[in-house]
N, C-alpha and C positions, 0 to 999 in steps of 0.2 A: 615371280620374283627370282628366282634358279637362273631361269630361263636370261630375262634379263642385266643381273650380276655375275653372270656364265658360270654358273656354281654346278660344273656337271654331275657330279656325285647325286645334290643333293636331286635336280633335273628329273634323271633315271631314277632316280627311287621313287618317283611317281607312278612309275610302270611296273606291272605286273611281268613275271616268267612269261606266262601266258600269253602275252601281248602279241599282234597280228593284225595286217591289213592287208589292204588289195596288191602293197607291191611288196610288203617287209612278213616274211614268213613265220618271224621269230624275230625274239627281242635282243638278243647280240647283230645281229642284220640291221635291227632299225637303230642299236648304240652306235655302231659302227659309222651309220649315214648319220646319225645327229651328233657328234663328241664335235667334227671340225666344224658345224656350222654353228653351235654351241658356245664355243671355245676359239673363234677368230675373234682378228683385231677389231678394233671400232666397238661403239656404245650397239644397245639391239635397247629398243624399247616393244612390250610388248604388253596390249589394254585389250582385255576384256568386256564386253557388253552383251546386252539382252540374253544373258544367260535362262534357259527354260532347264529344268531338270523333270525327267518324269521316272519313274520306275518300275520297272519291269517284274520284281517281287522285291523280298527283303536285303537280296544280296546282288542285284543289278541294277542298275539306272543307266538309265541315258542323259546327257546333256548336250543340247544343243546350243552354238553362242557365236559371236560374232566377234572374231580376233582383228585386231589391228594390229601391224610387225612394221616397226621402222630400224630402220639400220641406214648405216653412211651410204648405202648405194640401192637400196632398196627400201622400198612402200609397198603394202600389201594391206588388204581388206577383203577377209575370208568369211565364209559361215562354215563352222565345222560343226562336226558330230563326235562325241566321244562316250565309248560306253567303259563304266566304271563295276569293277565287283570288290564286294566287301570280302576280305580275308579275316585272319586273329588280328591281323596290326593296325587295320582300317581300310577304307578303297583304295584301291589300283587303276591304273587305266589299263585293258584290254583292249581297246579297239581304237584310233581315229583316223579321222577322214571326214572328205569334203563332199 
């Protein structure tokens, strides 16, 4: 929902300090690449499916799911992977990728 009403604040509070993948080293690096593509013109719809979650102990999980991304110029149909850790305030995402 962030994601889709470009609500970036709320977006990035989904992610952890922590957070890292195979190109974004750190979580200012991956703000930095997601605030404009977050925050352009045009509607962004973005649906969820066959979400599996499995968990790795009490304070990691994984979730694996099926994104759909529409926007004025772009369609997309992904499988991603995101691994999530439990803090004091509740999960983070740590990690995603395809």
């Amino acid at each position: 929902e962030a994601w889709s009403s470009k609500n970036f604040e709320n977006y990035i509070g989904f992610y952890s300090k922590e957070f890292n993948n195979k190109k974004f080293k750190s979580i200012n690096s991956w703000s930095r690449y997601r605030k404009p593509r977050i925050t352009k013109r045009g509607s962004i719809k973005v649906r969820i499916t066959k979400q599996r979650v499995s968990f790795v102990n009490e304070r990691l999980a994984e979730v694996k799911f099926t994104q759909k991304y529409r926007s004025a110029n772009l369609r997309l149909t992904t499988t991603k992977i995101m691994r999530l850790k439990k803090d004091k305030i509740g999960w983070k995402i740590i990690y995603e990728g395809t």
